[in-house]
C-alpha positions in Angstrom: 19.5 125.7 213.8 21.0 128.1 211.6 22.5 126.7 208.3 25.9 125.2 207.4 29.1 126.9 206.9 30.2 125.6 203.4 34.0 125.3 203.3 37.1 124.0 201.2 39.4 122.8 203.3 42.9 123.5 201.8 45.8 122.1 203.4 49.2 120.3 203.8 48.6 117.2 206.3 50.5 117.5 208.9 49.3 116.3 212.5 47.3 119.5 213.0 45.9 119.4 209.9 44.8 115.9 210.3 42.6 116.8 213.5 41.7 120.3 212.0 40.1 118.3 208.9 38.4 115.7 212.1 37.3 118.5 214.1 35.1 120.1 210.3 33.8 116.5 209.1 32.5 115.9 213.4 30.5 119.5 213.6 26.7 119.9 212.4 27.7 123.8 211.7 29.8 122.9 209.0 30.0 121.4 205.4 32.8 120.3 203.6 32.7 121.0 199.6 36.2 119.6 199.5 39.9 119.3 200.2 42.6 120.1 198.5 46.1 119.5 199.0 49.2 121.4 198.6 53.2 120.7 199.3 53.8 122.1 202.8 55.3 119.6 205.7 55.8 117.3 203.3 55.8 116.5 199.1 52.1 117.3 197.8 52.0 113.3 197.0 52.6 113.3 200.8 50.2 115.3 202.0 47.3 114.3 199.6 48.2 110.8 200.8 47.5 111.7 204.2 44.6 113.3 203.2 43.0 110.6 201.8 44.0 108.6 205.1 42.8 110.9 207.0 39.1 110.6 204.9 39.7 106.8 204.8 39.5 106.7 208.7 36.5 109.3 208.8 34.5 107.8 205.9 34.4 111.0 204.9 32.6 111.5 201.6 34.0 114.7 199.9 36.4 115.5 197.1 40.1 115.7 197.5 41.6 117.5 194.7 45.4 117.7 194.3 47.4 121.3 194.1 50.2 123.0 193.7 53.5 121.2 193.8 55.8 124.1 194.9 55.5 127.8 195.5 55.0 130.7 193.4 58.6 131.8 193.3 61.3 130.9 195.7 62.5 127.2 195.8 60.5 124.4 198.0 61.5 123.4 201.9 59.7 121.0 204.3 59.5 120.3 207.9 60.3 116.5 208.5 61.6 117.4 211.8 58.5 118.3 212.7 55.9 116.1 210.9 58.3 113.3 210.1 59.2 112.0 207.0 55.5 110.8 206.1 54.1 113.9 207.1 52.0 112.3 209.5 54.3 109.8 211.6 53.3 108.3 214.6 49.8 106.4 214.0 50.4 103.2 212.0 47.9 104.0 208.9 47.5 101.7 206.1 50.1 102.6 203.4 47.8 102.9 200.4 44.0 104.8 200.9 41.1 103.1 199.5 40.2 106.6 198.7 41.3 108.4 195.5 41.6 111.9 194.8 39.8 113.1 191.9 40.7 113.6 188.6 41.0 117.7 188.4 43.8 120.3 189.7 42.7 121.8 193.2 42.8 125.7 191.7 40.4 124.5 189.3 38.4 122.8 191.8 38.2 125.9 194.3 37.2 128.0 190.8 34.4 126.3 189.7 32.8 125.6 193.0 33.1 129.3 194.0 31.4 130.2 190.9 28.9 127.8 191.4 28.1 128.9 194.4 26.4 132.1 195.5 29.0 133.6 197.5 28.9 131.6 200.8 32.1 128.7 200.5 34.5 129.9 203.1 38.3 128.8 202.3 40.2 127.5 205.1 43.9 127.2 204.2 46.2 125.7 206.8 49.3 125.7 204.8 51.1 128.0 202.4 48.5 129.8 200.4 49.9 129.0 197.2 46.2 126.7 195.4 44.4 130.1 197.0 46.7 132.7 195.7 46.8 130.7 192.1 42.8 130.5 191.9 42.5 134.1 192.4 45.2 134.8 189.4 43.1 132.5 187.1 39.8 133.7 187.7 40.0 136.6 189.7 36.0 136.6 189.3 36.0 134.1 192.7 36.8 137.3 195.1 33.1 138.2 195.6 32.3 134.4 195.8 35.0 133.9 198.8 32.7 134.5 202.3 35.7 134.3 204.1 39.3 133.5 204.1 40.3 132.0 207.7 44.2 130.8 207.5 46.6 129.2 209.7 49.9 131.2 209.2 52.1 134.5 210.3 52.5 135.8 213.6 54.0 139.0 215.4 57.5 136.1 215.8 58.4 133.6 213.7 58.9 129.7 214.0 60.9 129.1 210.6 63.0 132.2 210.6 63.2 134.4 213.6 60.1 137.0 212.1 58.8 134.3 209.6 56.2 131.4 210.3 56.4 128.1 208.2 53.4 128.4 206.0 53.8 131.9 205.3 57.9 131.6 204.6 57.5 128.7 202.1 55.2 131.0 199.5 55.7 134.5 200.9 54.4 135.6 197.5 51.2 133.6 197.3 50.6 135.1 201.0 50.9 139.0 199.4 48.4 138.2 196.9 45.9 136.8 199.2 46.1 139.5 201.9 46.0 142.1 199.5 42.8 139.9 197.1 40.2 142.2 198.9 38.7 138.7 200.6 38.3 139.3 204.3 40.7 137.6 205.9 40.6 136.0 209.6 43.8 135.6 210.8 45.7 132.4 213.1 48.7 133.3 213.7 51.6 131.9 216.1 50.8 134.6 218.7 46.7 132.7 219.6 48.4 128.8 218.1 51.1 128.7 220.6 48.2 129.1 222.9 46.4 126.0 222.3 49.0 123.8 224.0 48.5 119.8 224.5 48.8 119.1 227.9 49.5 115.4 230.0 46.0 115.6 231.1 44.5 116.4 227.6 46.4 114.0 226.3 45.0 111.7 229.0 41.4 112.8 228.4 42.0 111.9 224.8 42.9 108.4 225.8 40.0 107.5 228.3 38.0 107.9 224.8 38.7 104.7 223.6 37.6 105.1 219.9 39.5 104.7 216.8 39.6 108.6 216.0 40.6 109.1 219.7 43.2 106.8 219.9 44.4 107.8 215.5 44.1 112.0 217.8 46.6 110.9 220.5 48.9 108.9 218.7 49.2 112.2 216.4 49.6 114.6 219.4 52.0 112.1 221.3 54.3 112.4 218.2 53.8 116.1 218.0 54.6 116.4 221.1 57.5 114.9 221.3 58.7 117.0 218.3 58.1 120.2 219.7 60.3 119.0 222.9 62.7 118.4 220.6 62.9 121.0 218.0 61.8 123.9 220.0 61.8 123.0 224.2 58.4 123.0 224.2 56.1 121.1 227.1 53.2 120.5 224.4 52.3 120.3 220.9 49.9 123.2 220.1 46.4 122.6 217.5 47.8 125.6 215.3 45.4 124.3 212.3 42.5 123.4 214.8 41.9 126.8 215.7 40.5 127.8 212.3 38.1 125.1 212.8 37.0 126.2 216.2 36.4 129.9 214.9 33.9 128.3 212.4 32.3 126.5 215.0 32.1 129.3 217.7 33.5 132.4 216.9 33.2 133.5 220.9 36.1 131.2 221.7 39.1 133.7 220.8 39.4 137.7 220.9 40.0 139.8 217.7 41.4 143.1 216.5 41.3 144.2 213.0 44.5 145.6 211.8 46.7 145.9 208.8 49.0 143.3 207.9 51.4 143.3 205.2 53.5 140.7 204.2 57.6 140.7 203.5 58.6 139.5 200.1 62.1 141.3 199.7 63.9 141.5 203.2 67.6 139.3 203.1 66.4 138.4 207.0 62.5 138.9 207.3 61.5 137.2 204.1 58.0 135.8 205.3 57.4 137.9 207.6 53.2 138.8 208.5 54.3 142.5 209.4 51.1 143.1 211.6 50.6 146.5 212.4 48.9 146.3 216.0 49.5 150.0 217.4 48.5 151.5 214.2 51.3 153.5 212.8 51.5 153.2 209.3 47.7 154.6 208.7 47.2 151.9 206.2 43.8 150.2 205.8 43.4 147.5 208.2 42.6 144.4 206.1 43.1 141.6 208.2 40.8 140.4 211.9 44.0 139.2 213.4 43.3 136.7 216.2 44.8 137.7 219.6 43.4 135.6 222.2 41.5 132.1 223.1 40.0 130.5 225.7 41.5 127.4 226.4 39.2 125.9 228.0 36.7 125.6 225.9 38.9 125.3 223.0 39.8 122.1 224.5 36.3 121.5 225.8 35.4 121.4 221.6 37.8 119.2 220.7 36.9 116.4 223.4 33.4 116.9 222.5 34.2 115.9 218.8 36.1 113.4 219.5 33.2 111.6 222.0 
């Protein structure tokens, strides 16, 4: 078997975050150096919290490093309404981890085990990109140590603003710096996320399970659900941090096309926005493989299978 895909898992946890995070510690293709946390859907004591929780519940074994506290720039928003005031409402977790997180900043953490490294660590960010876009302003030495940057954020619509997604709106100038750092980029946007819809009989799958992490999975998606109905009229919750996680695993799951993307820092109604250039007008260097498409099926198929 070929080896390992070493990755830092940054995010903001979140429901999707949480099963992205189950998805990476249940596959032999991939090892986690780390997580770090960063403020997102909820305060970064929030969402290292649930990170920890999340770990607890896994007996994962890695590093959790805490990040950045708010963005770059502009001032800080959340989405209770979406994740609930916890960040992760819905399963009944214990309120205090067993797990601690360590005792060093998360940009300090994704320096020095890039440089340790020898060039392989992919970063997988699943909220704003602020810890990334920080580490490569301190020690912009990392670049040619980053294999990969695969992110959850942008889109050709928005889902905060009507052009802007949430995790690209909340640090619009963290986002700039990383798509323009020279790291390839691999791209989940709204456009493949809103694909990867929970349905009744996925949900129902999840339940004939009948493990812990099943039953922790659909008491997180039941919530999301129910969210989504809510706040947007959807039928189902969709995985939008999972995907990243399935690319690693097998990249043949979703279709690709490499274009430039550029990202809006100054417009009074498109602030946030991931302006992706798909017919090729602007001539620009295409810096971005920009995720178009996935099958379903066997995204779903994946899932199950990690969580038997």
């Amino acid at each position: 078997m070929s080896e390992k895909r070493k990755v830092i898992l940054d995010c903001d946890p979140g429901h999707d975050d949480a099963i992205s995070i189950i998805l990476a510690a249940s596959s032999d293709r991939i090892q986690i150096e780390g997580i770090t946390t960063v403020a997102g859907n909820v305060e970064l004591e929030k969402t290292t919290l649930n990170a920890l929780k999340v770990c607890d519940l896994l007996g994962l074994d890695v590093p959790v490093a805490r990040g950045a506290e708010q963005p770059l720039v502009k001032v800080r928003e959340f989405a209770p309404d979406i994740h609930g005031d916890s960040g992760l409402d819905g399963p009944q977790l214990p309120k205090v981890p067993q797990k601690k997180a360590i005792d060093q900043h998360a940009v300090d953490f994704i320096i020095e085990r890039l440089l340790a490294s020898d060039g392989e660590i992919t970063l997988v960010p699943t909220g704003p990109l602020t810890n990334i876009a920080l580490a490569l302003q301190k020690e912009p030495a990392i670049v040619e140590k980053i294999q990969e940057i695969v992110l959850m954020g942008g889109g050709t619509f928005g889902n905060w603003t009507p052009t802007a997604e949430f995790n690209i709106y909340v640090d619009a100038e963290a986002a700039e710096l990383v798509f323009n750092s020279g790291v390839p980029v691999t791209m989940f946007g709204l456009d493949v996320t809103h694909q990867a819809i929970t349905t009744p009989a996925i949900l129902e799958q999840i339940a004939s399970i009948g493990s812990p992490i099943s039953e922790f999975v659909g008491e997180l998606l039941a919530y999301f659900t129910k969210t989504y109905k809510d706040v947007f009229g959807f039928e189902g919750a969709p995985i939008h941090d999972a995907c990243t996680i399935a690319y690693l695993i097998d990249e043949s799951i979703f279709e690709f096309e490499t274009v430039r993307v550029d990202i809006e820092t100054k417009g009074e109604f498109t602030y946030g926005t991931t302006c992706v250039d798909l017919l090729h007008v602007t001539g620009r260097e295409p810096n971005v493989k920009f995720t178009r498409g996935i099958d379903q099926e066997r995204f779903w198929g994946l899932l199950l299978s990690a969580l038997n």
